[in-house]
Backbone and ligand atoms as CSV (ligand in chain L), in Angstrom:
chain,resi,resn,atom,element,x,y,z
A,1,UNK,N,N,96.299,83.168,103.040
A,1,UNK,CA,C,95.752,84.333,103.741
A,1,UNK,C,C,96.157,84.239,105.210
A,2,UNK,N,N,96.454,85.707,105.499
A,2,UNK,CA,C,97.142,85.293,107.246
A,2,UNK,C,C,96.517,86.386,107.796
A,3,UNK,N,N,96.111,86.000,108.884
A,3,UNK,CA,C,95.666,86.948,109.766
A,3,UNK,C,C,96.438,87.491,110.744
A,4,UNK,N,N,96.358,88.668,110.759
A,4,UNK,CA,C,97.279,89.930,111.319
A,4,UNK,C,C,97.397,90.497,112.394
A,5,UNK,N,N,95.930,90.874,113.071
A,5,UNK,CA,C,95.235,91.591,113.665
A,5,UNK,C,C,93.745,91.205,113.887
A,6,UNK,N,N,93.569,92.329,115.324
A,6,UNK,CA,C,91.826,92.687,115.266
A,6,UNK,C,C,92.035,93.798,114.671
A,7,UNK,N,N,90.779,94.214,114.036
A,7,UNK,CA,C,90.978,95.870,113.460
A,7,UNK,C,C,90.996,96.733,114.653
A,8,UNK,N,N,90.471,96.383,116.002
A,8,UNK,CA,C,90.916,97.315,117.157
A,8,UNK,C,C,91.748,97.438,117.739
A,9,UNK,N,N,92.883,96.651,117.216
A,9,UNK,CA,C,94.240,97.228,117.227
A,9,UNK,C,C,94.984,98.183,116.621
A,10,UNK,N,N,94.711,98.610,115.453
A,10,UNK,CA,C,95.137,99.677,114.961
A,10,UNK,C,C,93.635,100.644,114.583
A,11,UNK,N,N,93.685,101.553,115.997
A,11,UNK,CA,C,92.553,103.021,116.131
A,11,UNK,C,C,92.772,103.216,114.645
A,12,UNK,N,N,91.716,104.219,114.230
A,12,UNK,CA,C,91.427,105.322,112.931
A,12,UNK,C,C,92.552,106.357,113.072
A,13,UNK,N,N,93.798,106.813,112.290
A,13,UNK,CA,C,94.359,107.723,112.420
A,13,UNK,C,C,95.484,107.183,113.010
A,14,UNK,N,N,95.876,105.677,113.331
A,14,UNK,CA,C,97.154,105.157,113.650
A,14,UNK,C,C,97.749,104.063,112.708
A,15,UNK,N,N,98.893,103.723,112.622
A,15,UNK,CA,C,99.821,102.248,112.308
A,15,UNK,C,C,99.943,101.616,113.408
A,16,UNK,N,N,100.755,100.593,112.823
A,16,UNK,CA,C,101.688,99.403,113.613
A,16,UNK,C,C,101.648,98.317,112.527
A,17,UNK,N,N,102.998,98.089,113.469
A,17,UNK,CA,C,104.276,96.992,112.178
A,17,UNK,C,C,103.587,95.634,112.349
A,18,UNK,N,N,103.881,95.267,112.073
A,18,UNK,CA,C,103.619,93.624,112.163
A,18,UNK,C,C,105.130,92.687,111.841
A,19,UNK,N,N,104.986,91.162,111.887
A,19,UNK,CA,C,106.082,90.401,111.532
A,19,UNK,C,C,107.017,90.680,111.594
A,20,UNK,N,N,107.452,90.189,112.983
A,20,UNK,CA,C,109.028,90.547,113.339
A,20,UNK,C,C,109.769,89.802,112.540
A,21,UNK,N,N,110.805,90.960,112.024
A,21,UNK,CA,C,111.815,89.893,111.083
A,21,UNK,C,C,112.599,89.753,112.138
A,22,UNK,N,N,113.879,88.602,111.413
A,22,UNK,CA,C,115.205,87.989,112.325
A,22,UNK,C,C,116.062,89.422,111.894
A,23,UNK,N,N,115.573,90.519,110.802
A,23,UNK,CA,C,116.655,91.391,111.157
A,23,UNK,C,C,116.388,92.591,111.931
A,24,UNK,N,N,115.268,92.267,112.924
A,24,UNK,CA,C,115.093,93.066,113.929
A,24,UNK,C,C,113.939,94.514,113.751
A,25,UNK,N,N,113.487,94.168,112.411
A,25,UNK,CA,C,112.292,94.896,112.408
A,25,UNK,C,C,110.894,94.722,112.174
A,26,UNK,N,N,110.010,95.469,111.527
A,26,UNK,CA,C,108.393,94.977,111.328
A,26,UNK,C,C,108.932,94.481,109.887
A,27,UNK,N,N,108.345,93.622,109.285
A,27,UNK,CA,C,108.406,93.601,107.576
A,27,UNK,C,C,107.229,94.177,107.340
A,28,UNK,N,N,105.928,94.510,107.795
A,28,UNK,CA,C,104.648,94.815,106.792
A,28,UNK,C,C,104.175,95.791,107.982
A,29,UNK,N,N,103.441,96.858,107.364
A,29,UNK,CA,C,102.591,97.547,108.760
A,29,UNK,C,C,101.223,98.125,108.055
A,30,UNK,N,N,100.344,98.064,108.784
A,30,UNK,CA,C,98.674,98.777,108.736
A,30,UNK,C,C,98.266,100.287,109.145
A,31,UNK,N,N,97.961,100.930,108.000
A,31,UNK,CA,C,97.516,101.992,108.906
A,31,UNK,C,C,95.801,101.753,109.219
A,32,UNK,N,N,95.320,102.350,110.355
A,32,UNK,CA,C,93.695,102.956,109.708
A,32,UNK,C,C,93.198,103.749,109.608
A,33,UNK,N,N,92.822,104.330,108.522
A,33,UNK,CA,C,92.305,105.847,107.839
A,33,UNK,C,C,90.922,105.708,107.830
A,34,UNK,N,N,90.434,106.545,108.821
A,34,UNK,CA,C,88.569,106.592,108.776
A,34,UNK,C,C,88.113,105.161,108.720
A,35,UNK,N,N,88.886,104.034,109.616
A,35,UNK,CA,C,87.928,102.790,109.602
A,35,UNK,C,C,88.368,101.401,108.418
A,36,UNK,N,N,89.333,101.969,107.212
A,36,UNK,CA,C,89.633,101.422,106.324
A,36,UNK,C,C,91.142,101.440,106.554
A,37,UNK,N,N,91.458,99.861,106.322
A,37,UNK,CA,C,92.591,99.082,106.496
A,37,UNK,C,C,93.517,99.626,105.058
A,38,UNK,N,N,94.743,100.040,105.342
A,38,UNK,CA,C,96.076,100.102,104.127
A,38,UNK,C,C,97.546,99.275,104.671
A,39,UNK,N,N,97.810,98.655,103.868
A,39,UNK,CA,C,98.968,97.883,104.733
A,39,UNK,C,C,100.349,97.833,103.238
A,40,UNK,N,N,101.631,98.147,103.782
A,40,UNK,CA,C,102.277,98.099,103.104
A,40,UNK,C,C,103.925,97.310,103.500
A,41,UNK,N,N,104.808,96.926,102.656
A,41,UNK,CA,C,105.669,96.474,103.072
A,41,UNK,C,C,106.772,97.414,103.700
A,42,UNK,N,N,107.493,97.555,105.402
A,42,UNK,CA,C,108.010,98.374,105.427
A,42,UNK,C,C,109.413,98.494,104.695
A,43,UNK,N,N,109.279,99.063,103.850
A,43,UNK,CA,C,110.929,99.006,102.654
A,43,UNK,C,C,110.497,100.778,101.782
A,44,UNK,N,N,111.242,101.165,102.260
A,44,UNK,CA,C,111.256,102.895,101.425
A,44,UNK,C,C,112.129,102.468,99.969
A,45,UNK,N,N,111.011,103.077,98.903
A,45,UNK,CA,C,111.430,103.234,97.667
A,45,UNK,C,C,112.800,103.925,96.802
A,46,UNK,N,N,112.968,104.672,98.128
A,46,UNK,CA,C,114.286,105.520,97.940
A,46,UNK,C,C,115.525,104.568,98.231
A,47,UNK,N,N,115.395,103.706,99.641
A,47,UNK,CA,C,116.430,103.480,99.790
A,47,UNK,C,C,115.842,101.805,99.809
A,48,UNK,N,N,115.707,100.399,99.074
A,48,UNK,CA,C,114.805,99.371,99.422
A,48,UNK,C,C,115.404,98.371,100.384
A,49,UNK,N,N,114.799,97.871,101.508
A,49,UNK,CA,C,115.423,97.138,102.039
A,49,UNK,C,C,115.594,98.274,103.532
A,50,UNK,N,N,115.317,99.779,103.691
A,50,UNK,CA,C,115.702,100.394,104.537
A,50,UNK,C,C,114.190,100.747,105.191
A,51,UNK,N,N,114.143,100.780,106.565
A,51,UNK,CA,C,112.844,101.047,106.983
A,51,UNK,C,C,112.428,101.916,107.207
A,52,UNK,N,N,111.131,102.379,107.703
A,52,UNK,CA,C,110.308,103.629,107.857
A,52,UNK,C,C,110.207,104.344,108.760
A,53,UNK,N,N,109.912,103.705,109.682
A,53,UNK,CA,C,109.899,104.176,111.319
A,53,UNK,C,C,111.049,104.384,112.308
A,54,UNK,N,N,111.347,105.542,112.914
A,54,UNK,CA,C,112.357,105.320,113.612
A,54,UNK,C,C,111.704,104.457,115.152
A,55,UNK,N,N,110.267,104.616,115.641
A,55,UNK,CA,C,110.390,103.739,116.735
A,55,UNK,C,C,108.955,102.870,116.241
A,56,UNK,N,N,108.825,101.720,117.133
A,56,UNK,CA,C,107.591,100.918,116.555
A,56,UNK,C,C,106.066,101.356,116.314
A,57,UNK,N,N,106.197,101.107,114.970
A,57,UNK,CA,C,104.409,101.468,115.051
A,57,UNK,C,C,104.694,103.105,114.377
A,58,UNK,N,N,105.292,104.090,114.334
A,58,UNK,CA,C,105.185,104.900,113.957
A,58,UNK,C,C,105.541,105.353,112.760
A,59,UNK,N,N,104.325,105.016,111.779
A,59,UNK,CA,C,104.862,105.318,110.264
A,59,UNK,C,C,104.053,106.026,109.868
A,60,UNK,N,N,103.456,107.528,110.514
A,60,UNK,CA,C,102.275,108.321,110.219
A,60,UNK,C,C,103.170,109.681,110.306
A,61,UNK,N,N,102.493,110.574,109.883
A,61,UNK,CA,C,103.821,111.959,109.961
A,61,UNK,C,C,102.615,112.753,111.343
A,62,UNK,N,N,102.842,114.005,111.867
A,62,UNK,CA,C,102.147,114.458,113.404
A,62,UNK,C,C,100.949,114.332,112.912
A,63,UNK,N,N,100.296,114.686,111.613
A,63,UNK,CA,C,99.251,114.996,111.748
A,63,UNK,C,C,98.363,113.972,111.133
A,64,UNK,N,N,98.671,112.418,110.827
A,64,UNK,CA,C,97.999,111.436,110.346
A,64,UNK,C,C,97.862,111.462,109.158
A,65,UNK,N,N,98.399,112.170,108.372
A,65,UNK,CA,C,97.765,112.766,107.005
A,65,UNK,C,C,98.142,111.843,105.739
A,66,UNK,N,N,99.696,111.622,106.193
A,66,UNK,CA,C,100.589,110.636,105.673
A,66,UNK,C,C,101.305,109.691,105.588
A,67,UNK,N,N,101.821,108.951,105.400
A,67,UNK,CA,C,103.341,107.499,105.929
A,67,UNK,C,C,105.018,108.693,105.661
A,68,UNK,N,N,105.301,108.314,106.567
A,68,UNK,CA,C,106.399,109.038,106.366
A,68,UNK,C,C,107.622,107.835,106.887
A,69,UNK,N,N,108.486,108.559,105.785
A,69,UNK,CA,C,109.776,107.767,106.139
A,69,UNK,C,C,110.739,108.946,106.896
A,70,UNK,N,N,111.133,108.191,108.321
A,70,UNK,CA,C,112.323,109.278,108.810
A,70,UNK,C,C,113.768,108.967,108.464
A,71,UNK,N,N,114.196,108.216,107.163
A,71,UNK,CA,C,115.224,107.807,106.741
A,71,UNK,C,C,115.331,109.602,105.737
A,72,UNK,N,N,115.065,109.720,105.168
A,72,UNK,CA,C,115.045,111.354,104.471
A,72,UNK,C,C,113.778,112.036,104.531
A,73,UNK,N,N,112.564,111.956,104.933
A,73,UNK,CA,C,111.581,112.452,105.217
A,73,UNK,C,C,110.362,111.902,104.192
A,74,UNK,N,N,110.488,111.315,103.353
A,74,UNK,CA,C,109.545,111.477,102.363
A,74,UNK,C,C,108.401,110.765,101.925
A,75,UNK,N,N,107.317,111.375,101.702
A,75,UNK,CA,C,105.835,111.340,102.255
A,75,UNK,C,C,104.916,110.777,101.307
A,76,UNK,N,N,103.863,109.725,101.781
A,76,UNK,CA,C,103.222,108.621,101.207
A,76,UNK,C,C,101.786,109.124,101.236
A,77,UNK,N,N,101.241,108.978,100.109
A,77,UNK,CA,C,99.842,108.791,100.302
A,77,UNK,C,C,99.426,107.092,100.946
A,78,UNK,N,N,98.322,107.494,102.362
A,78,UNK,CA,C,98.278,106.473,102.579
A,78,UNK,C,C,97.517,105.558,102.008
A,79,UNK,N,N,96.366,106.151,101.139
A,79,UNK,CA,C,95.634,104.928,100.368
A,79,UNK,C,C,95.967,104.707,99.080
A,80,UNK,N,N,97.758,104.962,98.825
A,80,UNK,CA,C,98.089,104.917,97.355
A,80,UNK,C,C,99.493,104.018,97.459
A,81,UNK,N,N,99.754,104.817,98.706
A,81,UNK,CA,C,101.346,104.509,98.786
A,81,UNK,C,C,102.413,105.587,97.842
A,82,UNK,N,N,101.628,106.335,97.371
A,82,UNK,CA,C,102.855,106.948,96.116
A,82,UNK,C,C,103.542,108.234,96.958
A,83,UNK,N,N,104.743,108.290,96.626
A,83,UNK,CA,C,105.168,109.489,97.066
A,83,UNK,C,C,105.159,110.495,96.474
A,84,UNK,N,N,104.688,110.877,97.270
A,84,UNK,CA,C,104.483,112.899,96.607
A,84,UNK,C,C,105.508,113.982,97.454
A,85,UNK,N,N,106.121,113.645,98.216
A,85,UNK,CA,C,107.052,114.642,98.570
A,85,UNK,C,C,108.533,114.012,99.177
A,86,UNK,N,N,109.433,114.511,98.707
A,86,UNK,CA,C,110.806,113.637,99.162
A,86,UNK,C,C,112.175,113.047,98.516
A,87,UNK,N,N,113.155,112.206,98.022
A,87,UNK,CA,C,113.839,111.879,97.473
A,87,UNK,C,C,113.386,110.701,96.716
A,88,UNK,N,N,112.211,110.400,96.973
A,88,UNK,CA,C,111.951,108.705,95.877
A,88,UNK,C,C,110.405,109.874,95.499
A,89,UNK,N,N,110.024,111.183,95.096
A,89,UNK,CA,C,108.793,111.449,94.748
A,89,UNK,C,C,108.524,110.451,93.238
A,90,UNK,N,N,107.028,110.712,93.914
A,90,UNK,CA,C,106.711,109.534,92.287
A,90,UNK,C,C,107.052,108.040,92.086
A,91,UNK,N,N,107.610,107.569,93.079
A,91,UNK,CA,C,108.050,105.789,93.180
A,91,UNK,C,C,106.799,105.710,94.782
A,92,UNK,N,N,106.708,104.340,94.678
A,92,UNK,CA,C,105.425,104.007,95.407
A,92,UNK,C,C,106.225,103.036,96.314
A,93,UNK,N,N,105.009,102.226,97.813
A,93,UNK,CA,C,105.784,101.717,98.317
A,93,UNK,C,C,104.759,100.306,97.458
A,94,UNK,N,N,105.238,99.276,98.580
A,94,UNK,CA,C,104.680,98.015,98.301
A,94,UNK,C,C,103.432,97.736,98.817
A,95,UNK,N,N,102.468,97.907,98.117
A,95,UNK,CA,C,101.463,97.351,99.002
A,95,UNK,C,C,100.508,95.678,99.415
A,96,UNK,N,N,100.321,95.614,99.847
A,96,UNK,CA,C,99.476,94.277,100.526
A,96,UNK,C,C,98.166,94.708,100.095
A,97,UNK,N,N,97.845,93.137,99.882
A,97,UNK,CA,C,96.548,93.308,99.608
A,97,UNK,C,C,95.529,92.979,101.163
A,98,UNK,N,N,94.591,93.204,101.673
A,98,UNK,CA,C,94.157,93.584,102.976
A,98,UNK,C,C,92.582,92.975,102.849
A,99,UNK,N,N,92.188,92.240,103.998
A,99,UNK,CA,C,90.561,92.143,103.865
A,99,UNK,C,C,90.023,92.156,105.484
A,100,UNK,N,N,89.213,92.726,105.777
A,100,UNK,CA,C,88.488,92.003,107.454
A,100,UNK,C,C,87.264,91.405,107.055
A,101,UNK,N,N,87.426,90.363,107.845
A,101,UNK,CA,C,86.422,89.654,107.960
A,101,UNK,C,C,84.991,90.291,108.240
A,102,UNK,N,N,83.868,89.702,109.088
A,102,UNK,CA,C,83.121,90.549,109.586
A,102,UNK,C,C,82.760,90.301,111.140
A,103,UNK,N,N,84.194,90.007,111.876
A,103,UNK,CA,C,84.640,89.592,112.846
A,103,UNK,C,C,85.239,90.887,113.753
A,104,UNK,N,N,86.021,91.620,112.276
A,104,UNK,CA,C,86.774,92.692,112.680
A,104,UNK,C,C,88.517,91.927,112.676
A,105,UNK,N,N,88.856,90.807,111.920
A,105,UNK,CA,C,90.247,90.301,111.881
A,105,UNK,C,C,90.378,90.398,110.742
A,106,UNK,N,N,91.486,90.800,110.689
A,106,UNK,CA,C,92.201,91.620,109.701
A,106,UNK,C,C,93.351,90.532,108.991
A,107,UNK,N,N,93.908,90.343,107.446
A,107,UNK,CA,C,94.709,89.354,106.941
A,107,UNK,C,C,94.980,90.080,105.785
A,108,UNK,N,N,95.976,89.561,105.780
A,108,UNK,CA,C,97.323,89.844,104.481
A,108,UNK,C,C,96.928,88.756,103.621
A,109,UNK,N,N,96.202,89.497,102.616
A,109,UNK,CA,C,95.634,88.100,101.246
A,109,UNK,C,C,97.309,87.897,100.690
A,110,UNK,N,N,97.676,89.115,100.128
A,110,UNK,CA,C,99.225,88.910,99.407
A,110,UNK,C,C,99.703,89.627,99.915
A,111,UNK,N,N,101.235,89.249,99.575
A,111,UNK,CA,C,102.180,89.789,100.795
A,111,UNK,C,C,103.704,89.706,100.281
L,1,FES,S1,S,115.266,105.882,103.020
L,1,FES,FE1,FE,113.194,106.597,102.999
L,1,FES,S2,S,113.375,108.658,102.342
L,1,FES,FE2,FE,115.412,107.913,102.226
């Protein structure tokens, strides 16, 4: 189990990446939706191995609603991961399994 975060690092209605890889990006990122932690591996189902965000931390589409990939656009439920709109619809991403303490620190049980 690794700890990630405080949960007041990622506000209600935002992401951010975590674990810098050596190939220069996040490997895993958190959103928080109404208070509740979702964390997934950043790798789009469409293309695997290709990432989500064009700048850090931003894997939410304007209106928070969703994960979006700006590699072809296509749109994640965030407490499912599945895509429902895009070139991988219906393929899911990876998700992490997620716990906070009652500290408010946040850890990647699996990963
Ligand atoms: S790489 Fe994500 S939609 Fe194409």
């Amino acid at each position: 189990m690794e700890r990630v975060c405080h949960i007041n690092d990622i506000l209600p209605g935002t992401s951010q990446g975590f674990r810098y890889s050596p190939f220069g990006h996040d490997d895993i990122f958190l959103v928080n939706q109404g208070g509740i932690i979702y964390g997934y591996r950043n790798s789009c189902p469409h293309w695997p191995g290709s990432t989500l965000p064009l700048k850090k931390g931003q894997y939410l589409d304007e209106y928070a609603k969703h994960i979006v990939c700006r590699g072809h656009g296509a749109l994640f439920e965030i407490e499912t991961g599945i895509c429902i709109s895009g070139p991988c619809r219906g393929e899911r991403l990876t998700a992490l399994s997620i716990e906070v303490d009652e500290h408010g620190n946040v850890f990647v049980v699996t990963a």
